[in-house]
LUMDRENZA-15574 format. One record per residue (C-alpha): x, y, z; residue in one letter. Coordinates in nm, 4 decimals. Layout:
<rec><east>X</east><north>Y</north><up>Z</up><resn>A</resn></rec>
...
//
This chain:
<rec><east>-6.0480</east><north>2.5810</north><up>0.9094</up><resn>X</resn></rec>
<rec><east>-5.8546</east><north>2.3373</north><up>1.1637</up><resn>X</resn></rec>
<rec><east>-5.5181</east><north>2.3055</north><up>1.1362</up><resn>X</resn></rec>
<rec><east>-5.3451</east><north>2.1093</north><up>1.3842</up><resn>X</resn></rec>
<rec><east>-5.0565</east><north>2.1784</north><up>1.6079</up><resn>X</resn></rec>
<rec><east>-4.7706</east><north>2.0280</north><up>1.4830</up><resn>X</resn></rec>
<rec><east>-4.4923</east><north>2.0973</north><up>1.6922</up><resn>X</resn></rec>
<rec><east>-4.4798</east><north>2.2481</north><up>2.0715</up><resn>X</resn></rec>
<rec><east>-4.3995</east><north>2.6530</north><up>2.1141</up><resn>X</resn></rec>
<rec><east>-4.0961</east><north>2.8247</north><up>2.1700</up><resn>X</resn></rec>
<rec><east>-4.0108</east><north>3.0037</north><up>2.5276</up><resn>X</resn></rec>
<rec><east>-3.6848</east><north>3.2283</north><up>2.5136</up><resn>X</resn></rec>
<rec><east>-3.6900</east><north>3.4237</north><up>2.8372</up><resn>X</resn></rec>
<rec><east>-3.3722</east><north>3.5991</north><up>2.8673</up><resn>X</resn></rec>
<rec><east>-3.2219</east><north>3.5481</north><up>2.5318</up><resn>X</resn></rec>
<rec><east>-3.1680</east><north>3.2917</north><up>2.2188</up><resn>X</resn></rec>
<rec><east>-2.9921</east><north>3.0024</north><up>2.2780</up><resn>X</resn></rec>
<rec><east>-2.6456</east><north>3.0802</north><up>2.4080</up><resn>X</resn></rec>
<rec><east>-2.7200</east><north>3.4442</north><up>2.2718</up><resn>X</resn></rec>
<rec><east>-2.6901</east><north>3.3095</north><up>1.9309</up><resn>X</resn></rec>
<rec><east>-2.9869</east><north>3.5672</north><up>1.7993</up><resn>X</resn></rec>
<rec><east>-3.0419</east><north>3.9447</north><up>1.6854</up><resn>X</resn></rec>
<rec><east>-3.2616</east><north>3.9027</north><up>2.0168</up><resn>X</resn></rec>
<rec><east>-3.0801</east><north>4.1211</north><up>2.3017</up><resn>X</resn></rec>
<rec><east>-3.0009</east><north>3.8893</north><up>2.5903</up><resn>X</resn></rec>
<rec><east>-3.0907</east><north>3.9745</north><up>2.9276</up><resn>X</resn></rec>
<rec><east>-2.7449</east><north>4.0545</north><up>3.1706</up><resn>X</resn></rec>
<rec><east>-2.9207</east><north>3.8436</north><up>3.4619</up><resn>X</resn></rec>
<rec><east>-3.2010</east><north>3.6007</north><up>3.4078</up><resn>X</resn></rec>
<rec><east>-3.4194</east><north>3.4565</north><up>3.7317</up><resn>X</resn></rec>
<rec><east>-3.7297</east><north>3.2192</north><up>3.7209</up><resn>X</resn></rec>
<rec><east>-3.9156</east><north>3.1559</north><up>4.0387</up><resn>X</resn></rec>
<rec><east>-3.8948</east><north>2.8686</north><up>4.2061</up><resn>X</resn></rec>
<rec><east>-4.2420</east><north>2.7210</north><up>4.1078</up><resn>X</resn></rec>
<rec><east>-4.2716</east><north>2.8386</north><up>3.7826</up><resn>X</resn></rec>
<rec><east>-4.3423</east><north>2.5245</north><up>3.5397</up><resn>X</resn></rec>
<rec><east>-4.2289</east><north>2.5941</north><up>3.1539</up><resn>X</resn></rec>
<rec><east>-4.3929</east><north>2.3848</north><up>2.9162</up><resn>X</resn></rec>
<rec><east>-4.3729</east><north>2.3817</north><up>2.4958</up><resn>X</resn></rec>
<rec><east>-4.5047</east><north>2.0606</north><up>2.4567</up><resn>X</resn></rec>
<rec><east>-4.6723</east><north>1.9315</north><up>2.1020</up><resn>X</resn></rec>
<rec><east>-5.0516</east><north>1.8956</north><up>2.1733</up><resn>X</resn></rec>
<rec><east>-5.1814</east><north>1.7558</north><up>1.8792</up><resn>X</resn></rec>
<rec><east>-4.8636</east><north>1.6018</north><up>1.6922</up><resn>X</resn></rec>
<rec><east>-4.5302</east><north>1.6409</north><up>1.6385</up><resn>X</resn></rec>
<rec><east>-4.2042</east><north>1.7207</north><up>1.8556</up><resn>X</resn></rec>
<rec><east>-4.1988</east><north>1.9334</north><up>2.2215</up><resn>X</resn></rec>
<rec><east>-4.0882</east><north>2.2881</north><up>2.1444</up><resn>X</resn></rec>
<rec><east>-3.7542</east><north>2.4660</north><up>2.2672</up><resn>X</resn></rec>
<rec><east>-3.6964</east><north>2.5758</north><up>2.5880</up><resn>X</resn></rec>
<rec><east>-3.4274</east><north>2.8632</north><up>2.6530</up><resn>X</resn></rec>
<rec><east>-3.3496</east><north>3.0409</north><up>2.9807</up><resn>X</resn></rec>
<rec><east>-3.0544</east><north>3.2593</north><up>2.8523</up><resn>X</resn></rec>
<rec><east>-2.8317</east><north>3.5305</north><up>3.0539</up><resn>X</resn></rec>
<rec><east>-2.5123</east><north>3.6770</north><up>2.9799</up><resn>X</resn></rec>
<rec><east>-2.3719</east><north>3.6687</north><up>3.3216</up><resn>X</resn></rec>
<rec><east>-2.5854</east><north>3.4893</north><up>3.5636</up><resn>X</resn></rec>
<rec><east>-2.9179</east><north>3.2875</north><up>3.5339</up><resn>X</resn></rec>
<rec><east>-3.1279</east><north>3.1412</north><up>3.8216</up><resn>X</resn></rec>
<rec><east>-3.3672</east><north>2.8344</north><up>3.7204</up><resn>X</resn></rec>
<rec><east>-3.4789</east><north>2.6475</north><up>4.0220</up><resn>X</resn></rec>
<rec><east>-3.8182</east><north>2.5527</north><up>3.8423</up><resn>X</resn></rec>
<rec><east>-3.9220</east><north>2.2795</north><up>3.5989</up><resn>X</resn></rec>
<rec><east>-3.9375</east><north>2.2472</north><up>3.2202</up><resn>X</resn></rec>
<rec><east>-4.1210</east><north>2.0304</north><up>2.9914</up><resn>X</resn></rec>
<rec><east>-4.1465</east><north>1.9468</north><up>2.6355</up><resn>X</resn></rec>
<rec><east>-4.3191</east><north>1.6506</north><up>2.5278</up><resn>X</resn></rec>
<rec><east>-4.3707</east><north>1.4863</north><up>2.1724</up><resn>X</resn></rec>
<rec><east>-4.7271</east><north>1.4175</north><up>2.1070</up><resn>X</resn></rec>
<rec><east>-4.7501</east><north>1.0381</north><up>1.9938</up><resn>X</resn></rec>
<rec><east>-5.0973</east><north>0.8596</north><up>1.9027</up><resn>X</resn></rec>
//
């Protein structure tokens, strides 16, 4: 059966959103440098959330993404 993607992903590295979660959150957080994060919608719908979460100190020198899909 197809079903089609109707909304991008969800990447939490580190934590929820400003720890708001039963999710433990990470004391330091780093991404490398050329590390690309994407949650975009593919087929339809809105991009995903993105969420690079520490409690005391997070390093994000690389890119994120999230795109709505539109026909």
């Amino acid at each position: 059966m197809f079903r089609p993607l109707t909304a991008g992903g969800n990447i939490l590295i580190g934590g929820a959103f400003q720890g708001d979660d039963s999710r433990p959150a990470a004391r330091v957080t780093q991404v490398a440098s050329g590390a690309i994060l994407r949650a975009d919608a593919l087929d339809q719908g809105n991009g995903g959330l993105i969420v690079v979460w520490a409690d005391e100190a997070t390093q994000f020198p690389g890119n994120s993404q999230r795109e709505r899909w539109c026909q």
